[in-house]
C-alpha positions as CSV (number, residue, x, y, z in Angstrom):
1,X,-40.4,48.7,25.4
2,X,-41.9,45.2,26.1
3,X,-43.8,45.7,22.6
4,X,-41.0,46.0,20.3
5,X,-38.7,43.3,22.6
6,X,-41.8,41.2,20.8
7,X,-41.6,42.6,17.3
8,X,-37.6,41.5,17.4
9,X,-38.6,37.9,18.4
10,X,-41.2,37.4,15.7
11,X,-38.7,38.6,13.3
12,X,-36.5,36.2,14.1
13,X,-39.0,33.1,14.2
14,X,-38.4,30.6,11.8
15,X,-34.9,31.3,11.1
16,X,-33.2,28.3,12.9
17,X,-35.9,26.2,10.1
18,X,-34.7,27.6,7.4
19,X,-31.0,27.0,8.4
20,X,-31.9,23.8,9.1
21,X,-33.7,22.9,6.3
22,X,-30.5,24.1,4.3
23,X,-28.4,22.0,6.3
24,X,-30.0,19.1,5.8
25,X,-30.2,19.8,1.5
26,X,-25.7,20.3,1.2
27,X,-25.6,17.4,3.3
28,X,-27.8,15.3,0.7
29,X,-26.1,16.7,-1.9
30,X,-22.4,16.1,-0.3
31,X,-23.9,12.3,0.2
32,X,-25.2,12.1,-3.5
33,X,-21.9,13.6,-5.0
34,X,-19.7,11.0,-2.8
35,X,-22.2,8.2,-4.1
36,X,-22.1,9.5,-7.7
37,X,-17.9,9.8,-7.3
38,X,-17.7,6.4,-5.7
39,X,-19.9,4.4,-8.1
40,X,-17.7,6.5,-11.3
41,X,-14.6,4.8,-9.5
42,X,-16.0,1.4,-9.1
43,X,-17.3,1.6,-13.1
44,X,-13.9,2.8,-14.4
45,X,-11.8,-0.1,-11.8
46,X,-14.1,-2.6,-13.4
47,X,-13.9,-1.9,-16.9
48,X,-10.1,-1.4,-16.6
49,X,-10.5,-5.5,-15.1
50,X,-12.4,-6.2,-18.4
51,X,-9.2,-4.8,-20.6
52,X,-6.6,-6.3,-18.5
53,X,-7.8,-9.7,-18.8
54,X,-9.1,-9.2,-22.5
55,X,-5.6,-8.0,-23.3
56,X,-3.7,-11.0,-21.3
57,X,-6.2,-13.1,-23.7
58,X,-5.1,-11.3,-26.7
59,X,-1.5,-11.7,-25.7
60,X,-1.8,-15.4,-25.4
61,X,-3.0,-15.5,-29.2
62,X,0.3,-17.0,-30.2
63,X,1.1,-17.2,-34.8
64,X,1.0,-21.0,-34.3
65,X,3.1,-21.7,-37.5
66,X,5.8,-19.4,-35.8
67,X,5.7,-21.0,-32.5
68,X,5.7,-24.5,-34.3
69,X,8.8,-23.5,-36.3
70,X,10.9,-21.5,-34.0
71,X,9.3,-22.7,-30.6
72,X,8.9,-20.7,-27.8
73,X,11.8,-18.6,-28.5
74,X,11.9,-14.7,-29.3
75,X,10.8,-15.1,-33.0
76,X,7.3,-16.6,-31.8
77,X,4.9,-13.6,-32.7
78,X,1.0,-12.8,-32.2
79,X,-1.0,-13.4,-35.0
80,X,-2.9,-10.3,-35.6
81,X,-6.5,-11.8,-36.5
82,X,-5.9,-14.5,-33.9
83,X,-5.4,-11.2,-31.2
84,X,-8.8,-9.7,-32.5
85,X,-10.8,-13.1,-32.4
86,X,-9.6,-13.6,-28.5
87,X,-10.5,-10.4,-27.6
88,X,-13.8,-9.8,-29.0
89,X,-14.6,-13.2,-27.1
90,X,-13.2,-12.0,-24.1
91,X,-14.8,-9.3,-23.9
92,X,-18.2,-10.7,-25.1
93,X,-18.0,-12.6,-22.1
94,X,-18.1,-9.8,-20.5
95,X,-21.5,-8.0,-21.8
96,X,-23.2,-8.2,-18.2
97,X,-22.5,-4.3,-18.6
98,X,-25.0,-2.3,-21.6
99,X,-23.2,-0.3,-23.6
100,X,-19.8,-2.1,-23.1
101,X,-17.9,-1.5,-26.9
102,X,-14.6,-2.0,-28.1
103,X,-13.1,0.6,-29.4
104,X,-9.5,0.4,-30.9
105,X,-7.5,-3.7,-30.7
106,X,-3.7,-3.4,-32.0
107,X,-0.7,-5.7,-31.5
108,X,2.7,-5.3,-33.0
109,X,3.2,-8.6,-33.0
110,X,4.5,-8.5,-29.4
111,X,2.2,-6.1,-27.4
112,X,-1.7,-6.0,-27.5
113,X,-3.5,-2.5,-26.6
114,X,-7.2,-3.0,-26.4
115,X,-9.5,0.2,-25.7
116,X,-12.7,-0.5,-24.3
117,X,-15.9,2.1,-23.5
118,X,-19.1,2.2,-22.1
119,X,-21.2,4.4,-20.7
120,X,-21.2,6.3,-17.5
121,X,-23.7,5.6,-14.9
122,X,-24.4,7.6,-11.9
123,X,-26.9,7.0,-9.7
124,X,-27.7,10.8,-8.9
125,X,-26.6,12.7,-11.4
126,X,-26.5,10.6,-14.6
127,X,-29.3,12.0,-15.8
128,X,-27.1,15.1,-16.2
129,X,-24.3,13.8,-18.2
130,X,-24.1,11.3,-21.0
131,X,-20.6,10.6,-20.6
132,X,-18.3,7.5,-21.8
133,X,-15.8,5.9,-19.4
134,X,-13.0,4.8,-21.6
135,X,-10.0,3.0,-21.0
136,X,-6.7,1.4,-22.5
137,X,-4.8,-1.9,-21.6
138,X,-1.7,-3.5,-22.7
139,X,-0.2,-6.5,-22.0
140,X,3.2,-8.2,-23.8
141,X,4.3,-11.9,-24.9
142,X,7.6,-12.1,-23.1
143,X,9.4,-15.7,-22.6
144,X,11.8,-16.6,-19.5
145,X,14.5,-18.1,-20.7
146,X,15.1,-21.8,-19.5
147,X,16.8,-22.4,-16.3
């Protein structure tokens, strides 16, 4: 009896290693996904600060000869080229980040959407994927009316 009491233990030597050793792999890969996740946030909350302020730069790209002739008043209109000059600055400000491109400006002569991209960068797994992060901001010319 005593020898196969033995045969059961080395059969069951190593096992707590192996579990272990698995262990200690889904918790570097739950670590490396929460990294990868966290740093996708961060990217996307950054480059959505990059067309918020490009856009409120854009917005302030008044049609001087309307804002000359009707003042600051609700005729007083963006200029279109003026909108595109001020954001392309902006956002070439900006260019600390590779790969940063602007993809669509247009204003209707009161609102100015800017869509900006760039690529994705994960520490772990961006190897994997060769995605864009892409966003859209808006921002309007609106007047208070004079107390």
């Amino acid at each position: 009896m005593s020898g196969s009491r033995r045969t059961s233990l080395r059969d069951e030597r190593g096992s707590v290693l192996i579990l272990g050793i698995g262990m200690i792999v889904v918790g570097l890969l739950a670590v490396a996904v929460a990294v990868d996740v966290s740093a996708a946030f961060l990217q996307r909350r950054a480059l959505m600060s990059i067309g918020d302020s490009a856009a409120l730069a854009g917005a302030q790209s008044l049609d001087l000869d309307s804002y000359y002739a009707n003042g600051a008043s609700i005729g007083t209109r963006l200029s279109p080229a003026a909108v595109a000059s001020a954001v392309r600055r902006h956002v070439s400000l900006a260019r600390g980040t590779s790969g940063l491109a602007v993809e669509g400006i247009a204003t209707d002569g009161v609102t100015v959407r800017v869509q900006l991209s760039e690529p994705l960068q994960l520490p772990f797994f961006g190897a994997l994927r060769s995605e864009r992060v892409r966003i859209e901001s808006s921002a309007r010319l609106d007047y208070r009316s004079a107390p």
